[in-house]
mmCIF file of the N, C-alpha and C atoms, coordinates in Angstrom:
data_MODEL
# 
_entry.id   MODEL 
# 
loop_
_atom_site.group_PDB 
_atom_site.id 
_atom_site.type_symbol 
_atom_site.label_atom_id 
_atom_site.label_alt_id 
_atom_site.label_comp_id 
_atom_site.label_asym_id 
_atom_site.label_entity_id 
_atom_site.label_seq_id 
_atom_site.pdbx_PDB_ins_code 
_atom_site.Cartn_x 
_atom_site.Cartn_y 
_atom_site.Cartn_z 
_atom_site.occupancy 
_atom_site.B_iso_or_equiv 
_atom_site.pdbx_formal_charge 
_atom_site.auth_seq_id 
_atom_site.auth_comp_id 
_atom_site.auth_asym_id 
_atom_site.auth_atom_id 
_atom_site.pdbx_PDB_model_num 
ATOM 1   N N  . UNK A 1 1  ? -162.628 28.134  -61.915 1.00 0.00 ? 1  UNK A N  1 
ATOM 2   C CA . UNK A 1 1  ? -163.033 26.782  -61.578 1.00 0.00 ? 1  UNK A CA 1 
ATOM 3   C C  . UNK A 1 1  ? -164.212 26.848  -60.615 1.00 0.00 ? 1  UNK A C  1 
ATOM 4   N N  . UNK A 1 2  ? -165.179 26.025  -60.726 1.00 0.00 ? 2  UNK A N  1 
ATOM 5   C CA . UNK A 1 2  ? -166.321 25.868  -59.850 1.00 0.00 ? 2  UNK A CA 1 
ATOM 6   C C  . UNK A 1 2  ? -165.730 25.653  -58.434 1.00 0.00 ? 2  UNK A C  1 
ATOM 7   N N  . UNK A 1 3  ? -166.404 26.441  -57.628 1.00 0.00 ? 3  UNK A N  1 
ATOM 8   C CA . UNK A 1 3  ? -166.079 25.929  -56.264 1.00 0.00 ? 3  UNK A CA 1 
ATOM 9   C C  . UNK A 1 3  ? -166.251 24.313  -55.539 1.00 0.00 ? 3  UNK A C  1 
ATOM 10  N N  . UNK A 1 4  ? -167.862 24.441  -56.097 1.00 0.00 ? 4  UNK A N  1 
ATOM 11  C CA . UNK A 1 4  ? -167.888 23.133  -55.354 1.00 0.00 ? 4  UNK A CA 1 
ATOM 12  C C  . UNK A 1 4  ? -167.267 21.644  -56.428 1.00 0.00 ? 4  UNK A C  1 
ATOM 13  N N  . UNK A 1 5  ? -166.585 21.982  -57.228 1.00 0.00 ? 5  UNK A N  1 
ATOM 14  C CA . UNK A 1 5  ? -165.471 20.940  -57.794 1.00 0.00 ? 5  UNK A CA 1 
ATOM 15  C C  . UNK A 1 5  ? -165.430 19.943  -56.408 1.00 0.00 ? 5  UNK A C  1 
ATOM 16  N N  . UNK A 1 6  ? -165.349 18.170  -57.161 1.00 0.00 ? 6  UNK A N  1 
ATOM 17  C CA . UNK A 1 6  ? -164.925 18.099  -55.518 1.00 0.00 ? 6  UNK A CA 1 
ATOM 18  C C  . UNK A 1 6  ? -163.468 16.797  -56.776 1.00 0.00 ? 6  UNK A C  1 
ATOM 19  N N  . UNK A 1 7  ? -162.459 17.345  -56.023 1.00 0.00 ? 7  UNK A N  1 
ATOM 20  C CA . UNK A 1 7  ? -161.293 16.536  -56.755 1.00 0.00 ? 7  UNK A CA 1 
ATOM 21  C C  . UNK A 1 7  ? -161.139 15.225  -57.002 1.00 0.00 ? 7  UNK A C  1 
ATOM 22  N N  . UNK A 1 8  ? -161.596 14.982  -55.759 1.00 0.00 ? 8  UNK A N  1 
ATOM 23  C CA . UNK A 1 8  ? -161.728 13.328  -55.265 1.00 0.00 ? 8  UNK A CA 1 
ATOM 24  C C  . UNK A 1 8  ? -162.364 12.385  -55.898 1.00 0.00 ? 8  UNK A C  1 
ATOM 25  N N  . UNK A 1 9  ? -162.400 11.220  -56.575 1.00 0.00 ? 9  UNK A N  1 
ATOM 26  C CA . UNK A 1 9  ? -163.483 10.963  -57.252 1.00 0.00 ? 9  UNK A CA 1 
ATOM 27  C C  . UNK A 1 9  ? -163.044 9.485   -57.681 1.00 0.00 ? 9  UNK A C  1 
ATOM 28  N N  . UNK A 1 10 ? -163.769 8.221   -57.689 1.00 0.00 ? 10 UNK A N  1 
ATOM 29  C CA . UNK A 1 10 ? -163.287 7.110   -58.293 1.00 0.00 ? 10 UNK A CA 1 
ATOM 30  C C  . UNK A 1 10 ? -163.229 5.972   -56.754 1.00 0.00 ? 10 UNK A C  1 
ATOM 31  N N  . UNK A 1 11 ? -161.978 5.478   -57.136 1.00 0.00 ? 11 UNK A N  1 
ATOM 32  C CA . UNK A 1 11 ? -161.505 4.558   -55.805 1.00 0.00 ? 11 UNK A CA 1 
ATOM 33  C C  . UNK A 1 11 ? -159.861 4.179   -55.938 1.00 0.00 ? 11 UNK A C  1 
ATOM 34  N N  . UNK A 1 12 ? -159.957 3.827   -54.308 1.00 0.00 ? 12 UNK A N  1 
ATOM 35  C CA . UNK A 1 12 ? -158.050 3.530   -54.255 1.00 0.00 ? 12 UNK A CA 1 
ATOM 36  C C  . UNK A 1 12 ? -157.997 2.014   -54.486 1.00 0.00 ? 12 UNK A C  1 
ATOM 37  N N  . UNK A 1 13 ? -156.695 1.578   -54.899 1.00 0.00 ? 13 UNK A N  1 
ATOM 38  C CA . UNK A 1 13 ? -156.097 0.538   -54.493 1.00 0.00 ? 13 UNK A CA 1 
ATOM 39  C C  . UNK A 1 13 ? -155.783 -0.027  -52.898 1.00 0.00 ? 13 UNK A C  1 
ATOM 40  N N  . UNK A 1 14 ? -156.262 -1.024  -52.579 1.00 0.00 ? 14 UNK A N  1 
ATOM 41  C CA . UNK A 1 14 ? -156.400 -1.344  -51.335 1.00 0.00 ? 14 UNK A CA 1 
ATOM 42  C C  . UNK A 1 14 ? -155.876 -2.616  -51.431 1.00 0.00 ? 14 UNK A C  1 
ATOM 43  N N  . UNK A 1 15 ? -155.198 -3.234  -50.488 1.00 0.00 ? 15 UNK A N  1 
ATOM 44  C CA . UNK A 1 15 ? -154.412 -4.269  -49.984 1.00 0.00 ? 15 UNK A CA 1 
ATOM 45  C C  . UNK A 1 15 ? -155.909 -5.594  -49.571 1.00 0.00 ? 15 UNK A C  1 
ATOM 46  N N  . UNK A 1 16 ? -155.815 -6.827  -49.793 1.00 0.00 ? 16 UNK A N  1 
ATOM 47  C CA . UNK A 1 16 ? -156.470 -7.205  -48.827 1.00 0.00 ? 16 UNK A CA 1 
ATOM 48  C C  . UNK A 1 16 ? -156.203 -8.975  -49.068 1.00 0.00 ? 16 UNK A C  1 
ATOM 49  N N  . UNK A 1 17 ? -157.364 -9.695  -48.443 1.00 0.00 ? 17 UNK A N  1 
ATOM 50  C CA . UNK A 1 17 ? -157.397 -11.313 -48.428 1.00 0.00 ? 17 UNK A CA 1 
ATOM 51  C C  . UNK A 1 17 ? -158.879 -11.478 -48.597 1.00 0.00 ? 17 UNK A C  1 
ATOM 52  N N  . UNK A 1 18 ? -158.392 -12.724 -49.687 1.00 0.00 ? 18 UNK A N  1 
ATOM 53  C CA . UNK A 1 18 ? -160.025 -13.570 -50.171 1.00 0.00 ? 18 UNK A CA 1 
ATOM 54  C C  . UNK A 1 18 ? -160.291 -14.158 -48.868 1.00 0.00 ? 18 UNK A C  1 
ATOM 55  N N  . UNK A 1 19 ? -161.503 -14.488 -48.425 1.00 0.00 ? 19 UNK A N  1 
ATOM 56  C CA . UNK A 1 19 ? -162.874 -14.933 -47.546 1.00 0.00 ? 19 UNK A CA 1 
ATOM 57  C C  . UNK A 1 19 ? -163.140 -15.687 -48.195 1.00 0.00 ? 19 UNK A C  1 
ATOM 58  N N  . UNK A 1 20 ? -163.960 -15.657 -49.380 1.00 0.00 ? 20 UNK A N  1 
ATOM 59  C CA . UNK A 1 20 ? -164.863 -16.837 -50.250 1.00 0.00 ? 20 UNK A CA 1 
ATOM 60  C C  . UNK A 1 20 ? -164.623 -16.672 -51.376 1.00 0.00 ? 20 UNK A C  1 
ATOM 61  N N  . UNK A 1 21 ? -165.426 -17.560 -52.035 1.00 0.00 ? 21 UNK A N  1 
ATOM 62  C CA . UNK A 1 21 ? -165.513 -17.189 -53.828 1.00 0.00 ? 21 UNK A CA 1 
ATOM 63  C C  . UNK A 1 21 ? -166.722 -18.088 -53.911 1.00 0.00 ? 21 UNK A C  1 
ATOM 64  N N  . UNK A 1 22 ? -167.914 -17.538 -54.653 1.00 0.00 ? 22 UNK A N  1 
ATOM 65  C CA . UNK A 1 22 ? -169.194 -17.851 -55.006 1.00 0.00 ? 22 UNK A CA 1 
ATOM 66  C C  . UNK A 1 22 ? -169.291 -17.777 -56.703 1.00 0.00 ? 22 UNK A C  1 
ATOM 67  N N  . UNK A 1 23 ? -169.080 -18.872 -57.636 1.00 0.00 ? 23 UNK A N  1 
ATOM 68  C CA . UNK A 1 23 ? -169.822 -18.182 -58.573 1.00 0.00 ? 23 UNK A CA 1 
ATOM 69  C C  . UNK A 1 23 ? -168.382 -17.038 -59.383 1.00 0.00 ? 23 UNK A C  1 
ATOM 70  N N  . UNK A 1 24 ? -167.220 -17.531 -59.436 1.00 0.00 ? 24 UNK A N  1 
ATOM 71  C CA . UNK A 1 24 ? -166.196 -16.649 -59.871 1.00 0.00 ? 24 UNK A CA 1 
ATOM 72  C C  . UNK A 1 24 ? -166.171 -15.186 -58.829 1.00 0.00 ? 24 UNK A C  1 
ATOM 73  N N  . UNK A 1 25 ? -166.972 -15.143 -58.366 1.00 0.00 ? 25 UNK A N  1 
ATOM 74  C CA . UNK A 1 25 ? -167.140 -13.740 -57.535 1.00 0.00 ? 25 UNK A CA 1 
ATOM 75  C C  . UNK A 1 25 ? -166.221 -13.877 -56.187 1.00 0.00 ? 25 UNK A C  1 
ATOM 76  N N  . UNK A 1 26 ? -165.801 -12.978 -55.593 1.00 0.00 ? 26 UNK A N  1 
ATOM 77  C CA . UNK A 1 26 ? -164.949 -13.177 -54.125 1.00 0.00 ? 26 UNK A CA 1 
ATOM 78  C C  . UNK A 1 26 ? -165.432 -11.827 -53.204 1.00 0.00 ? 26 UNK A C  1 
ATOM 79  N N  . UNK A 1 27 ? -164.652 -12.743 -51.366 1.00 0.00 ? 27 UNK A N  1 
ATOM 80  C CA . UNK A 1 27 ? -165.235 -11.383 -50.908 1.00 0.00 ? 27 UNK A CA 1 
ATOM 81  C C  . UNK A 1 27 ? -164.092 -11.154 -50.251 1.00 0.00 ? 27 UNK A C  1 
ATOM 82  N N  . UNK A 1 28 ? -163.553 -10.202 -50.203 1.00 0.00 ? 28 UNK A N  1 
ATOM 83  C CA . UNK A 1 28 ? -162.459 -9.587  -49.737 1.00 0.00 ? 28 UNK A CA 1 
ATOM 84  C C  . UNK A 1 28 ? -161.631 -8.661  -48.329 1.00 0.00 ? 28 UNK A C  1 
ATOM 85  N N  . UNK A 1 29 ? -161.439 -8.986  -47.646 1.00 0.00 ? 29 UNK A N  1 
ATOM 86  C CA . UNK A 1 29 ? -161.255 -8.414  -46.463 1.00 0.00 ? 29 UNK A CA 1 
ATOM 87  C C  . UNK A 1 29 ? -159.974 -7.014  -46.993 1.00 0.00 ? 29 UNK A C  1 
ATOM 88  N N  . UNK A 1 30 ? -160.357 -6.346  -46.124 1.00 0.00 ? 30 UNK A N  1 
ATOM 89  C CA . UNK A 1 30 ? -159.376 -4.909  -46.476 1.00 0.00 ? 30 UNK A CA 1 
ATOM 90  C C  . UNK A 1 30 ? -157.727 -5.374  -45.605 1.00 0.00 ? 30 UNK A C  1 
ATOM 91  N N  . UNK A 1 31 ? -157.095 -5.130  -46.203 1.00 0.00 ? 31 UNK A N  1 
ATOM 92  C CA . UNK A 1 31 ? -155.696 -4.789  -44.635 1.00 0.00 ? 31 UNK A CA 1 
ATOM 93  C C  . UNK A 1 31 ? -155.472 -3.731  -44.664 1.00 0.00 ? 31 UNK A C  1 
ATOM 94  N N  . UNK A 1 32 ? -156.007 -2.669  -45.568 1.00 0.00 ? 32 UNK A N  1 
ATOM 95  C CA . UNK A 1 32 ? -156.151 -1.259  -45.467 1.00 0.00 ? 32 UNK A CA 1 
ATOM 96  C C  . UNK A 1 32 ? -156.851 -0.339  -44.178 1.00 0.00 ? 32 UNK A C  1 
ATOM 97  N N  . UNK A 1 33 ? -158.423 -1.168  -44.347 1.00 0.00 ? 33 UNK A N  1 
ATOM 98  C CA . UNK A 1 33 ? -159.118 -0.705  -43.472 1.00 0.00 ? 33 UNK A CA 1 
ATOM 99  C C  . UNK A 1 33 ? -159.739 -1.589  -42.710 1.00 0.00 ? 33 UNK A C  1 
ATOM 100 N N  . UNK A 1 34 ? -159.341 -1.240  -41.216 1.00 0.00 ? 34 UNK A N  1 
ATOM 101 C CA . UNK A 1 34 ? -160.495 -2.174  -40.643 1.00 0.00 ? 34 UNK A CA 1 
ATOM 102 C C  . UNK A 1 34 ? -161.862 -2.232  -40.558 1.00 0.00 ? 34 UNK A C  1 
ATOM 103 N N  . UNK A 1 35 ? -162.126 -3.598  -40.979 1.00 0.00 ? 35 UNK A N  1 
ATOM 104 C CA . UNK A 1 35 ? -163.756 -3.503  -40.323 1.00 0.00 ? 35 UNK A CA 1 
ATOM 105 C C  . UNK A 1 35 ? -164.455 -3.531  -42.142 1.00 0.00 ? 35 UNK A C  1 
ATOM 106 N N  . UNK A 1 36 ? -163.495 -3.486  -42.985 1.00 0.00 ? 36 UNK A N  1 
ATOM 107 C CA . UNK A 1 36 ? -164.098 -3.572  -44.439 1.00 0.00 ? 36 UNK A CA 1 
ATOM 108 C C  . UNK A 1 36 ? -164.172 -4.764  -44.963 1.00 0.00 ? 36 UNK A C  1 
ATOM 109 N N  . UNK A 1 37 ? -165.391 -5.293  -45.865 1.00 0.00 ? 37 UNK A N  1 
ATOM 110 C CA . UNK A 1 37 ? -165.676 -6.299  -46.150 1.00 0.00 ? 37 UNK A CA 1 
ATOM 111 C C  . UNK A 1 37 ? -166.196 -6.155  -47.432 1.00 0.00 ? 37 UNK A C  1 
ATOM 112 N N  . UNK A 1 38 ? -165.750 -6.777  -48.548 1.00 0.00 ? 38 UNK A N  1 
ATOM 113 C CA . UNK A 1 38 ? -166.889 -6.081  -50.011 1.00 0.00 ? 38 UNK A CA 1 
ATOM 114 C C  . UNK A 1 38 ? -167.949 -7.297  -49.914 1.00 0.00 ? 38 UNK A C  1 
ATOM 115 N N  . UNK A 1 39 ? -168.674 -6.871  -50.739 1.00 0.00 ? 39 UNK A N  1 
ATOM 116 C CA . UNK A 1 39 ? -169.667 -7.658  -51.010 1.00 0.00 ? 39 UNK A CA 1 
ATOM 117 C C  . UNK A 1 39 ? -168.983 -8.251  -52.598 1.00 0.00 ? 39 UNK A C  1 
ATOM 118 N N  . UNK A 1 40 ? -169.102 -9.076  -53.187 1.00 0.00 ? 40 UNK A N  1 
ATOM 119 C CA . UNK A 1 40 ? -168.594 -10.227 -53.958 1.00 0.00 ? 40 UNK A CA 1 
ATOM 120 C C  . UNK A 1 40 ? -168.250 -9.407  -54.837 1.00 0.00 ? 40 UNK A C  1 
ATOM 121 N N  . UNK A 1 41 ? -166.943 -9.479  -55.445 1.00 0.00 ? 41 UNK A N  1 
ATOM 122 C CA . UNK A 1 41 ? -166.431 -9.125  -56.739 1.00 0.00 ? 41 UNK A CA 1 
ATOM 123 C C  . UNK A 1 41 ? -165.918 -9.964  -57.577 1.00 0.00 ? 41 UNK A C  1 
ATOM 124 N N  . UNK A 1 42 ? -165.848 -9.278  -58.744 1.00 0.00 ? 42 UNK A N  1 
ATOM 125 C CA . UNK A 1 42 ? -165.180 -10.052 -59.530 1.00 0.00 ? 42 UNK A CA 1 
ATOM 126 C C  . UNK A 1 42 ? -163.707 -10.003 -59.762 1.00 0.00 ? 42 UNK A C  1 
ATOM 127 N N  . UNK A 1 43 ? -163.134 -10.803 -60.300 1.00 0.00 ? 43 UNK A N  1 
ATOM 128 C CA . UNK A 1 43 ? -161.550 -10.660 -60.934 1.00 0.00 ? 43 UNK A CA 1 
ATOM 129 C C  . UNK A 1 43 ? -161.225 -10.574 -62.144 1.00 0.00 ? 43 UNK A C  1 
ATOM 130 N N  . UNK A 1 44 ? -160.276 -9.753  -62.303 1.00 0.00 ? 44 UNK A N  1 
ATOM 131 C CA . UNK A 1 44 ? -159.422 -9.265  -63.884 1.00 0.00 ? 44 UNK A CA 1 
ATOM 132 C C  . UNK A 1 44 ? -159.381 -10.420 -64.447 1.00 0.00 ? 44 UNK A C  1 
ATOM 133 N N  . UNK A 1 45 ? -158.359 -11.367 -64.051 1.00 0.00 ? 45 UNK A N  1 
ATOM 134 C CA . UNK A 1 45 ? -157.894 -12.524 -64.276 1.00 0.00 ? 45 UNK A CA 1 
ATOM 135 C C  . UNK A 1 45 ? -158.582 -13.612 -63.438 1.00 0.00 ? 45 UNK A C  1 
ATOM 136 N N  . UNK A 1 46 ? -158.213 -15.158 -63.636 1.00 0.00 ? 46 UNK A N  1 
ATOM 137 C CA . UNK A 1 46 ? -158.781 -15.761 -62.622 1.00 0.00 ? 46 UNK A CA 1 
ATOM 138 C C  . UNK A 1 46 ? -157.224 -16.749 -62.326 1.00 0.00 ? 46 UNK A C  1 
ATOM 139 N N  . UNK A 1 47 ? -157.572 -17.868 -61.490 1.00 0.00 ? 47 UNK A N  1 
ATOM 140 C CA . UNK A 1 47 ? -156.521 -18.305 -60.595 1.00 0.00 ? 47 UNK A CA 1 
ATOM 141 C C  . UNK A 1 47 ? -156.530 -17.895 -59.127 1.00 0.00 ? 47 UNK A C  1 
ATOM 142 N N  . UNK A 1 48 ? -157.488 -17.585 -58.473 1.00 0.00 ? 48 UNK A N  1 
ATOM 143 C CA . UNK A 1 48 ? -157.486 -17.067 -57.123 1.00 0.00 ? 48 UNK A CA 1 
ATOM 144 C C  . UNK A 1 48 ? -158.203 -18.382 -56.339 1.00 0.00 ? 48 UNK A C  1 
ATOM 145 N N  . UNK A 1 49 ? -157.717 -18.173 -54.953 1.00 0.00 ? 49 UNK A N  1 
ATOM 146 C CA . UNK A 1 49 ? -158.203 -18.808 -53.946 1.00 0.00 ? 49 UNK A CA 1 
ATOM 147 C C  . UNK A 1 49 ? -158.087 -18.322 -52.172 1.00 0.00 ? 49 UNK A C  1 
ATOM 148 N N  . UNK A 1 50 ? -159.343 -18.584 -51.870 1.00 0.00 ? 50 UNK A N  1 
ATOM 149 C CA . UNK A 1 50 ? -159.565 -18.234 -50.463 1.00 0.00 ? 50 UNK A CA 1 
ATOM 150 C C  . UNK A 1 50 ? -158.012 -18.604 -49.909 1.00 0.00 ? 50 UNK A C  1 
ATOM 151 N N  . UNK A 1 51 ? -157.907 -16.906 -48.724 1.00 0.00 ? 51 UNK A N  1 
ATOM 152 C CA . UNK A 1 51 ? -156.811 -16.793 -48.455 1.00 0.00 ? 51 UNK A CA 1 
ATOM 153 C C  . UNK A 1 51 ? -155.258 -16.154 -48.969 1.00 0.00 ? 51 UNK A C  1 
ATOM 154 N N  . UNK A 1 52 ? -155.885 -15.963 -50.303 1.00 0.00 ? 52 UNK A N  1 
ATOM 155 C CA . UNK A 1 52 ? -154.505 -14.898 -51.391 1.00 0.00 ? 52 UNK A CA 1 
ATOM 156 C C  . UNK A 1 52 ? -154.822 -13.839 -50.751 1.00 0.00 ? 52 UNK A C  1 
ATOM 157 N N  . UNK A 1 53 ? -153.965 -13.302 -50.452 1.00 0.00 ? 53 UNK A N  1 
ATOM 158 C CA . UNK A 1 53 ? -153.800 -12.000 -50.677 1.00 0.00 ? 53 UNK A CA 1 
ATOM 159 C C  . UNK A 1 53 ? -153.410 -10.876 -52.155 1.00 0.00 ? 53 UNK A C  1 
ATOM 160 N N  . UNK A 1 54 ? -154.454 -9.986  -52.434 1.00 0.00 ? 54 UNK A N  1 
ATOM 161 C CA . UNK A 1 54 ? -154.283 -9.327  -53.361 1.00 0.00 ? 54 UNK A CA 1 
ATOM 162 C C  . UNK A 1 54 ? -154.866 -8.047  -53.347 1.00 0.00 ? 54 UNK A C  1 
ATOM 163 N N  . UNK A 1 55 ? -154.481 -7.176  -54.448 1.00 0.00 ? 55 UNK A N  1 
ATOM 164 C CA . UNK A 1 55 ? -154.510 -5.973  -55.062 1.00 0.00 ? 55 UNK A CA 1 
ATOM 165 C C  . UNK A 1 55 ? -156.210 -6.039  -55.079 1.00 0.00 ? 55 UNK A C  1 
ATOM 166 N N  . UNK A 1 56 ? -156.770 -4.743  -54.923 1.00 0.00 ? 56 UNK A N  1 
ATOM 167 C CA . UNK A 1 56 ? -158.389 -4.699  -54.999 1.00 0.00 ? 56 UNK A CA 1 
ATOM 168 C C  . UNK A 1 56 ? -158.489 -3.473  -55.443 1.00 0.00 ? 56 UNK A C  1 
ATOM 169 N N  . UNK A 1 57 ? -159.703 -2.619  -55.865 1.00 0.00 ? 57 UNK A N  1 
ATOM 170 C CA . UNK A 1 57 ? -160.670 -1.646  -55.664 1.00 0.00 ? 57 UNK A CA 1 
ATOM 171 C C  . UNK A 1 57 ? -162.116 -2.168  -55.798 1.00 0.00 ? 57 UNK A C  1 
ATOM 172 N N  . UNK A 1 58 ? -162.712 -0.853  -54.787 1.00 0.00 ? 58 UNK A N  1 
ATOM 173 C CA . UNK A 1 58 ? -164.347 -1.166  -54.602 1.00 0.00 ? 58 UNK A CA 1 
ATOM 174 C C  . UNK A 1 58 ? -164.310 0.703   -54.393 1.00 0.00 ? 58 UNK A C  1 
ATOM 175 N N  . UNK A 1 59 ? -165.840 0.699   -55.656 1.00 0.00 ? 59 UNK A N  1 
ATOM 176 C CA . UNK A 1 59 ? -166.601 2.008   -55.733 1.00 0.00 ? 59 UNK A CA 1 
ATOM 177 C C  . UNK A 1 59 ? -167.234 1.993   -54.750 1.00 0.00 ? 59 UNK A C  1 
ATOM 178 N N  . UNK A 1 60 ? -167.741 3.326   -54.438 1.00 0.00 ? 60 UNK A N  1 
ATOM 179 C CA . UNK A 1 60 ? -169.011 3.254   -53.282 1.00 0.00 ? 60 UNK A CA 1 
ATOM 180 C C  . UNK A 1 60 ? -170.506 2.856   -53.694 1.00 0.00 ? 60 UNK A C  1 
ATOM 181 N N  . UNK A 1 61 ? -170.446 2.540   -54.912 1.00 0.00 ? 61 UNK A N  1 
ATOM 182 C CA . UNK A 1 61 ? -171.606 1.225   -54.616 1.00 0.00 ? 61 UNK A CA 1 
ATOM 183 C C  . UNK A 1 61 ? -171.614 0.105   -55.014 1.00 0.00 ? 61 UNK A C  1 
ATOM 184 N N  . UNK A 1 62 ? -170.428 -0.090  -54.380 1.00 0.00 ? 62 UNK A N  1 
ATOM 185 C CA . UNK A 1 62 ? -170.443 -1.750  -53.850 1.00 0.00 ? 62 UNK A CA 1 
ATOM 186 C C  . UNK A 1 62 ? -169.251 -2.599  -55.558 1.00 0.00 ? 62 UNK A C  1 
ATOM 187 N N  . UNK A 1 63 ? -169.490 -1.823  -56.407 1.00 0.00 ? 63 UNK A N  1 
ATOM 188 C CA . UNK A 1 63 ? -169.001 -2.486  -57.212 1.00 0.00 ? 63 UNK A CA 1 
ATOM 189 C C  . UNK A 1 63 ? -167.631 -2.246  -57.686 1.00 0.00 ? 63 UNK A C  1 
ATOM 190 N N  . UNK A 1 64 ? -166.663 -3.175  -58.042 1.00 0.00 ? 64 UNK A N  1 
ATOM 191 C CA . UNK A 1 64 ? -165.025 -3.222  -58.162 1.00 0.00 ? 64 UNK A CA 1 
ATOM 192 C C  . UNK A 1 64 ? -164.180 -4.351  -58.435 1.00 0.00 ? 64 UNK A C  1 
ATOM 193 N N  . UNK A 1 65 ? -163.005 -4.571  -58.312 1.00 0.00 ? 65 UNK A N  1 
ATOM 194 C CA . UNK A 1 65 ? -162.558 -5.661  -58.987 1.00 0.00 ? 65 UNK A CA 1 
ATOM 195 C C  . UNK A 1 65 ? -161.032 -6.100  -58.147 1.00 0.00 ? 65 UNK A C  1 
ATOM 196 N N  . UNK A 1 66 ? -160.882 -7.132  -58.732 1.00 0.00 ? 66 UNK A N  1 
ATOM 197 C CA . UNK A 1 66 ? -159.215 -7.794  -57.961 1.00 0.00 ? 66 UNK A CA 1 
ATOM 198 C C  . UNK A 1 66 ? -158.708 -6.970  -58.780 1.00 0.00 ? 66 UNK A C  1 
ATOM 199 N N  . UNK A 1 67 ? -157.576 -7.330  -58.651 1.00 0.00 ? 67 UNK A N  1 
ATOM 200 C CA . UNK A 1 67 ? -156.423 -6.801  -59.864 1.00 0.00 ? 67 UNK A CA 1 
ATOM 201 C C  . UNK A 1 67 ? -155.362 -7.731  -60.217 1.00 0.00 ? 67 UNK A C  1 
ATOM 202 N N  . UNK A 1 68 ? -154.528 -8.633  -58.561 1.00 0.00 ? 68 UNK A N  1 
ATOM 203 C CA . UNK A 1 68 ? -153.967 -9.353  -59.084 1.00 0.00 ? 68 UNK A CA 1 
ATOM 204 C C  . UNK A 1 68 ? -153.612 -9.643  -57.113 1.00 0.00 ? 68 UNK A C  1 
ATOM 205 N N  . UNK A 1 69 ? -152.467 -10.881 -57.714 1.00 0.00 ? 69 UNK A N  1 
ATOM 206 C CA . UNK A 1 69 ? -151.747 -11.438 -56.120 1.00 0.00 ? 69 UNK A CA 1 
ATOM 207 C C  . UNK A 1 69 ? -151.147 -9.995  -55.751 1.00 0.00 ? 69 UNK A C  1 
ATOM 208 N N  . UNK A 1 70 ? -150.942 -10.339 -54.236 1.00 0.00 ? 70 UNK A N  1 
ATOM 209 C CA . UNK A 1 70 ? -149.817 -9.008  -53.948 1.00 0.00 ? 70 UNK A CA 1 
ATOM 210 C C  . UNK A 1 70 ? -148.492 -10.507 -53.947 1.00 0.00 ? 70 UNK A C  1 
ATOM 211 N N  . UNK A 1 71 ? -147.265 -10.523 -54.096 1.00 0.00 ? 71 UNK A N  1 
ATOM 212 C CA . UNK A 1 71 ? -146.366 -10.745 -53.742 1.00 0.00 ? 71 UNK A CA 1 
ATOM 213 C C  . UNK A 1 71 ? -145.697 -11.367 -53.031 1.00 0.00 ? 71 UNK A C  1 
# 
């Protein structure tokens, strides 16, 4: 196997709460991480509103998606 393999690769599932919605797009606060903010995504499904809390990923550039309510 190549050394510099690097395993890691993609993005996590992260916890968080809608901020806004522009345009079907939303911005999402982390409860994962502090201090994280995406820049507008989109959703799988729609039915969301500022203040849900839900299921997320975001790539490192910038782009990613809801997934759904958390619960």
């Amino acid at each position: 196997m190549n050394k510099e393999y690097n395993a890691q690769y993609g993005a996590f599932i992260e916890r968080g709460e809608i901020l806004s919605e522009d345009s079907a797009a939303y911005t999402v606060k982390s409860l994962d991480r502090d201090g994280i903010i995406t820049p507008p995504i989109k959703a799988i499904n729609d039915g969301y509103d500022v203040g849900d809390r839900v299921f997320f990923f975001l790539f490192n550039d910038g782009s990613g998606r809801i997934i759904d309510k958390m619960d």
